[in-house]
C-alpha positions in Angstrom: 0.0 0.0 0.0 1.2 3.7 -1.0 2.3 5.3 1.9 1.4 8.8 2.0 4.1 10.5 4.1 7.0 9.3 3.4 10.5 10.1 5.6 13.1 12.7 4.4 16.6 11.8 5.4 19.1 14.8 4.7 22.4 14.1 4.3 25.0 15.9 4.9 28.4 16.1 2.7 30.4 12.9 3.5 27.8 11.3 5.7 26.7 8.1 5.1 23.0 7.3 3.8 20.3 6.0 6.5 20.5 1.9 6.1 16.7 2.2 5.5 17.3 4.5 2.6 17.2 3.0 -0.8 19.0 4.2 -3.9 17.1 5.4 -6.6 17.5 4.3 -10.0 18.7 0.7 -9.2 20.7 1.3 -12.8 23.2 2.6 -12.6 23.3 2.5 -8.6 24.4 5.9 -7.0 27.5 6.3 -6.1 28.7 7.8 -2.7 29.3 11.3 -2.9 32.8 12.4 -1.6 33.2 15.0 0.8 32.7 18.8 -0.4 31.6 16.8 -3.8 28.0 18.2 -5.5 25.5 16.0 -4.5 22.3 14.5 -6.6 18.0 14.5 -6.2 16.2 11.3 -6.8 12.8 10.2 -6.1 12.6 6.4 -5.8 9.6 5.3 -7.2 8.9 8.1 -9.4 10.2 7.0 -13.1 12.0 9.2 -15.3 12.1 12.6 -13.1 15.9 12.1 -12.0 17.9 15.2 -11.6 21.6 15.0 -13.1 23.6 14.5 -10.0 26.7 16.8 -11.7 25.1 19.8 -11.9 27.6 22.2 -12.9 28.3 25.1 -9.8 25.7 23.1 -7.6 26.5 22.5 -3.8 23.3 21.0 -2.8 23.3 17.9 -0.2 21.6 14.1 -1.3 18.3 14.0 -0.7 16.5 10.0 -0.5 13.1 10.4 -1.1 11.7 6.8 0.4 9.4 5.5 3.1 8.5 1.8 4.0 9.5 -0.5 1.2 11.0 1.6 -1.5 9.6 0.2 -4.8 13.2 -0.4 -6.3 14.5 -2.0 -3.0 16.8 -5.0 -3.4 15.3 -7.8 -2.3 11.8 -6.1 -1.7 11.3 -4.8 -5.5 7.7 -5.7 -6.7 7.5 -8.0 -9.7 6.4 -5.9 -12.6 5.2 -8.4 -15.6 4.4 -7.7 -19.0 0.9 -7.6 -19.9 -0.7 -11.0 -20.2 -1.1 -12.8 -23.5 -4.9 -13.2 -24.5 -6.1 -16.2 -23.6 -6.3 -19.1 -27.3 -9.3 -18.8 -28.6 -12.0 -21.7 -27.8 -13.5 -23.9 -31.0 -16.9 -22.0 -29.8 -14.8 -18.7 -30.7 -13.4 -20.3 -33.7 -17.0 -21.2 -35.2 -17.9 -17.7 -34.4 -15.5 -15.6 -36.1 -14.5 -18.4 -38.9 -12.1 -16.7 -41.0 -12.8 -14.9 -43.8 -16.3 -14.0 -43.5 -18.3 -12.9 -46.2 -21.9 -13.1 -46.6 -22.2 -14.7 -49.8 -25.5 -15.3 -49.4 -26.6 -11.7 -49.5 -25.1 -11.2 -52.8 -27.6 -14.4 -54.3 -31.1 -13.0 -54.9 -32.6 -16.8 -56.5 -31.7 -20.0 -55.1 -30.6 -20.8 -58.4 -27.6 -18.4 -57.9 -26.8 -19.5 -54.1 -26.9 -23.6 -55.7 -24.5 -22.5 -58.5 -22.4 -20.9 -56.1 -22.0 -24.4 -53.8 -20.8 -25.8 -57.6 -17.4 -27.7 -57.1 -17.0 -25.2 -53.8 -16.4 -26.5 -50.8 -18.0 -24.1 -48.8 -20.9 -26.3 -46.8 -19.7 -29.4 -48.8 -20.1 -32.7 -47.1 -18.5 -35.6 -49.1 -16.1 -35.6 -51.8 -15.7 -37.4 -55.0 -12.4 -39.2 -56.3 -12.8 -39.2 -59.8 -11.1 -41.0 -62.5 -7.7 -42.6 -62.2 -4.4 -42.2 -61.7 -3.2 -38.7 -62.4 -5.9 -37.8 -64.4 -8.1 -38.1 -61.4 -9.3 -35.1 -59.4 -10.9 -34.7 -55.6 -14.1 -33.1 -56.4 -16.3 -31.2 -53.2 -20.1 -32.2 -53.1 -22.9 -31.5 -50.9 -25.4 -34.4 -50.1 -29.0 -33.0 -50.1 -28.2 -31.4 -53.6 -27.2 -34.7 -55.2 -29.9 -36.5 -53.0 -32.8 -34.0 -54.7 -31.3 -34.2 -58.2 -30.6 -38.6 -58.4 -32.7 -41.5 -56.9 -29.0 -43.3 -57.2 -27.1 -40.3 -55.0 -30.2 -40.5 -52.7 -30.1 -44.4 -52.6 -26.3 -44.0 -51.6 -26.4 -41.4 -48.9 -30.2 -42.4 -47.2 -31.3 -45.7 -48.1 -30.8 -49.0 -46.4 -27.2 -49.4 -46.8 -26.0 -45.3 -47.0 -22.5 -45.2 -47.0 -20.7 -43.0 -44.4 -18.2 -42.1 -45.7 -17.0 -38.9 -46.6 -14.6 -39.5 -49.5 -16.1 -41.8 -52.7 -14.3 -43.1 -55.4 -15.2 -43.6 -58.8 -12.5 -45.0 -61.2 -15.0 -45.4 -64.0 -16.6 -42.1 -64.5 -14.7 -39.1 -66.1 -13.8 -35.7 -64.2 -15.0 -33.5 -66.9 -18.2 -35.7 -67.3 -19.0 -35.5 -63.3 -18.7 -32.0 -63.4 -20.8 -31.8 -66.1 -23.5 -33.9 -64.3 -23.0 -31.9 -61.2 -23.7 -28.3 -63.3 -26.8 -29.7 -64.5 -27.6 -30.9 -60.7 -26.7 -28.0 -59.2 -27.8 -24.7 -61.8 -29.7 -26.6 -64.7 -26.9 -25.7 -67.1 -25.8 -28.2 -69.7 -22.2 -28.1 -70.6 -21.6 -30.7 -73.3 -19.5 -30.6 -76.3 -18.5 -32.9 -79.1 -15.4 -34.6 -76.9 -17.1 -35.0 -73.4 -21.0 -35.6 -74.2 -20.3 -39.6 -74.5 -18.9 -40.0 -71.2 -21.4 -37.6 -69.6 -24.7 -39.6 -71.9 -22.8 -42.4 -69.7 -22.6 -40.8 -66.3 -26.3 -39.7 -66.7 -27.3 -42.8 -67.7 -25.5 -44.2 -64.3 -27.3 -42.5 -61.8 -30.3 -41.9 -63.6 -31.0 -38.4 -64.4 -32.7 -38.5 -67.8 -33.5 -35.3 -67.8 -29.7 -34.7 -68.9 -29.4 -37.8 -70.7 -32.2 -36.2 -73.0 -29.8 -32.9 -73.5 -27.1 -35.2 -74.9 -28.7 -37.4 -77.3 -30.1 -34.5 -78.6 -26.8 -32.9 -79.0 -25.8 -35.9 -81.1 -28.6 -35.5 -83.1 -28.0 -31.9 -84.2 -23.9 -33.6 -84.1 -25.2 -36.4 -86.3 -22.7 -36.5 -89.8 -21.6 -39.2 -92.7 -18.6 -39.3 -90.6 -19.3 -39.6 -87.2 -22.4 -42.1 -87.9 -20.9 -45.2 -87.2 -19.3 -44.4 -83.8 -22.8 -42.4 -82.7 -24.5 -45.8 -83.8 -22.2 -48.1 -81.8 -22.8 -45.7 -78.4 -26.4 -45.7 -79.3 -26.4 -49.4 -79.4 -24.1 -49.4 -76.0 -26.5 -47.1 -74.4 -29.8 -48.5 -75.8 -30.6 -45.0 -77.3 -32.9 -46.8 -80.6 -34.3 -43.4 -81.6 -30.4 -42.3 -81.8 -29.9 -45.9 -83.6 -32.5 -45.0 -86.0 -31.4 -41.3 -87.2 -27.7 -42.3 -87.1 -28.8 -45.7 -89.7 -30.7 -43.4 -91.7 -27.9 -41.0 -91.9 -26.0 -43.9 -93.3 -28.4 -45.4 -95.5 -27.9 -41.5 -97.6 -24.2 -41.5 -97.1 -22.9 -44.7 -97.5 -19.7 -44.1 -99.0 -18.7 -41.0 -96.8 -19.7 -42.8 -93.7 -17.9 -46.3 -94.5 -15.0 -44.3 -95.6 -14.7 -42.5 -92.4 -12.6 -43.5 -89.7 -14.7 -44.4 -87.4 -16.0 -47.1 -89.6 -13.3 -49.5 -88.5 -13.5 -48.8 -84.8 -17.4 -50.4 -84.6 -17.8 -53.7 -83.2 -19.4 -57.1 -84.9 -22.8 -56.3 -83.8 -22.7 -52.6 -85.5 -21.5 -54.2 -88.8 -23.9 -57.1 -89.1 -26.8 -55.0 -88.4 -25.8 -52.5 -91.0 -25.0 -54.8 -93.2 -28.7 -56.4 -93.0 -30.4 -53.1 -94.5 -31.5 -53.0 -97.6 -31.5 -49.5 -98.4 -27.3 -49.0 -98.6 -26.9 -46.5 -100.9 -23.4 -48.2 -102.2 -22.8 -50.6 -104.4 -21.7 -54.2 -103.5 -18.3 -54.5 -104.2 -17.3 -51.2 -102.7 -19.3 -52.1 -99.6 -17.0 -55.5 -100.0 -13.8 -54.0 -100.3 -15.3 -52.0 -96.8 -16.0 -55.0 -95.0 -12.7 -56.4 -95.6 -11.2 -53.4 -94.4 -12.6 -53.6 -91.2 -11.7 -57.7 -90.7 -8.3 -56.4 -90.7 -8.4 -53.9 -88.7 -10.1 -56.5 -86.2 -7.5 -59.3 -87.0 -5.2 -56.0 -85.1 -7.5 -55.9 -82.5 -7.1 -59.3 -81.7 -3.0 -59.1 -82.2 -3.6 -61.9 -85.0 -1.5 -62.2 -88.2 -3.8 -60.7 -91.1 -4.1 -63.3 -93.3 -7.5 -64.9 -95.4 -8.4 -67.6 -92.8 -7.9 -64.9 -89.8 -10.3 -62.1 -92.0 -13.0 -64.7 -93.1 -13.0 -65.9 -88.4 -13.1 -62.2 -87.8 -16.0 -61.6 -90.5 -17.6 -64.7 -88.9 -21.6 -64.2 -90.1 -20.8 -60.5 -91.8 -19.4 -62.6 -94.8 -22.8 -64.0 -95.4 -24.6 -60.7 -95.6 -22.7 -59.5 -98.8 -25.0 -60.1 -101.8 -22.5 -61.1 -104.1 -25.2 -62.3 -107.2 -25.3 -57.8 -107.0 -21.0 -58.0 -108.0 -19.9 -58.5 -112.1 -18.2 -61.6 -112.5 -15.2 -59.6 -112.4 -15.9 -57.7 -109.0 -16.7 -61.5 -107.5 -13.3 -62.6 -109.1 -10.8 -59.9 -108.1 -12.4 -59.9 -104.6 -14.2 -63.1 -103.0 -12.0 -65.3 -104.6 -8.6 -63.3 -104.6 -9.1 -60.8 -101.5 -10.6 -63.4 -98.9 -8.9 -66.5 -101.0 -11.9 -68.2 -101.6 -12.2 -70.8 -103.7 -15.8 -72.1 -105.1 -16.2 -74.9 -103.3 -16.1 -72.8 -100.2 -19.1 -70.4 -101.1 -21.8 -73.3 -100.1 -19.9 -72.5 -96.6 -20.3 -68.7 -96.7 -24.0 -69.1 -98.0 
């Protein structure tokens, strides 16, 4: 406690200082004045108002200004701490003031734009996707209760009988750009397709069932639909059981059969594409140069099957296709420069191929 009358010992020149005075600064101590020496005023206690103890011309005694326990006393000197750090904040604090905030929902006037804006964010998210494989894959944020609205198959996986818990899915078999492409449709009704992504996203519709985006791509191939691309549309259209796809992209080749069998695409198709093609009856092509097409792709498939391309390996990889090319519609020269010299067939081998 401050004491509010404090003793004043007065010194005189050479005496020595009261024991219960104190020096004042502790640094540097005072030193003891020497007889007939100018002496010095200090106020213990009081910081910063020293007087210079060499005052030119001045004969003035010591004066100790203390009382009780002097505040810079050896051995009684008060510990004087630095103010205390604030406290860490608590995870109550932390939830509080989560860092940065920003009211994006103010700036969304439609629920539309606030959905868009939770689009591959992770703001809110709740589960994330691993999609694709090896490097090409990418971690991709997701919030439940959109996908759960938007797919009976998201909603079957996150609230039916077996939900999963977990918070990180994979999916090897589904492609980034293709998810992302379902997500936008689930999250803002916007369709991004184009001619290099809208197979695998027809696919990942098609997976968990959201027709309404499955109809936005077939009718992107539709208005995509050329002599050159008809072949590979049909084959996905087969994959995908699309038949009104089937239908246009068969018509678009019945009118352009030479431009669509010369295409490269036309190779790529499987067994099944090239038989039922070659069942129609309104080719616009004749025979031979369908022929010479048809052989084409048998070796092309003899590569597919790392088989040497010889006559017996074409006519195993034609398999029924051999039989649906009309050859009574070839000259007798067509038939002889290509059943009999391309495939090596001789005529008692033609009862087989009937």
């Amino acid at each position: 406690m401050r004491r509010c009358c404090p003793l004043i010992f007065v010194n005189s020149p050479g005496d020595p200082p009261p024991q219960n005075a104190s020096p004042h600064p502790p640094e540097p101590p005072p030193s003891k004045m020497a007889a007939g020496g100018s002496g010095g005023l200090s106020f213990p206690g009081v910081v910063g108002n020293s007087a210079p103890s060499n005052r030119s011309g001045s004969s003035a005694s010591s004066y100790n200004y203390s009382g009780g326990a002097s505040a810079s006393s050896p051995g009684n000197q008060a510990a004087i701490s630095p103010p205390a750090a604030p406290p860490p904040p608590s995870a109550a604090a932390g939830l509080l003031h989560r860092e940065p905030v920003y009211n994006w929902q103010a700036t969304k006037t439609t629920v539309r734009e606030r959905f868009t804006f939770l689009f591959n964010n992770e703001v809110l998210s709740d589960v994330h996707f691993l999609v694709g494989k090896g490097l090409g894959s990418q971690r991709i944020p997701a919030h439940r209760f959109v996908l759960a609205v938007g797919s009976a198959v998201f909603d079957a996986m996150f609230n039916g009988g077996m939900a999963t818990t977990s918070t990180e899915i994979e999916l090897p078999d589904v492609e980034p750009a293709a998810f992302l492409a379902l997500l936008k449709f689930l999250y803002s009704d916007e369709v991004q397709i184009g001619p290099e992504t809208v197979m695998t996203t027809l696919y990942t519709a098609k997976k968990y069932a959201v027709p309404a985006l499955e109809a936005h791509c077939v009718e992107f191939l539709k208005k995509n639909l050329r002599a050159d691309n008809a072949f590979m549309l049909l084959t996905q259209a087969r994959l995908f059981d699309e038949p009104q796809l089937a239908s246009l992209c068969l018509e678009n080749i019945d009118k352009n059969t030479s431009d669509a069998i010369n295409a490269e695409g036309f190779t790529d198709i499987d067994l099944d594409t090239l038989v039922a093609v070659l069942e129609r009856d309104t080719l616009g092509i004749r025979e031979i140069r369908l022929f010479n097409a048809v052989v084409r792709w048998s070796e092309a498939e003899c590569q597919r099957q790392q088989q040497p391309i010889t006559s017996e390996n074409k006519r195993k990889a034609l398999g029924k296709a051999l039989s649906l090319i009309r050859f009574p519609l070839m000259t007798i020269e067509e038939f002889a420069a290509g059943i009999c010299k391309v495939m090596s067939v001789v005529p008692r081998d033609l009862k087989k191929i009937k």
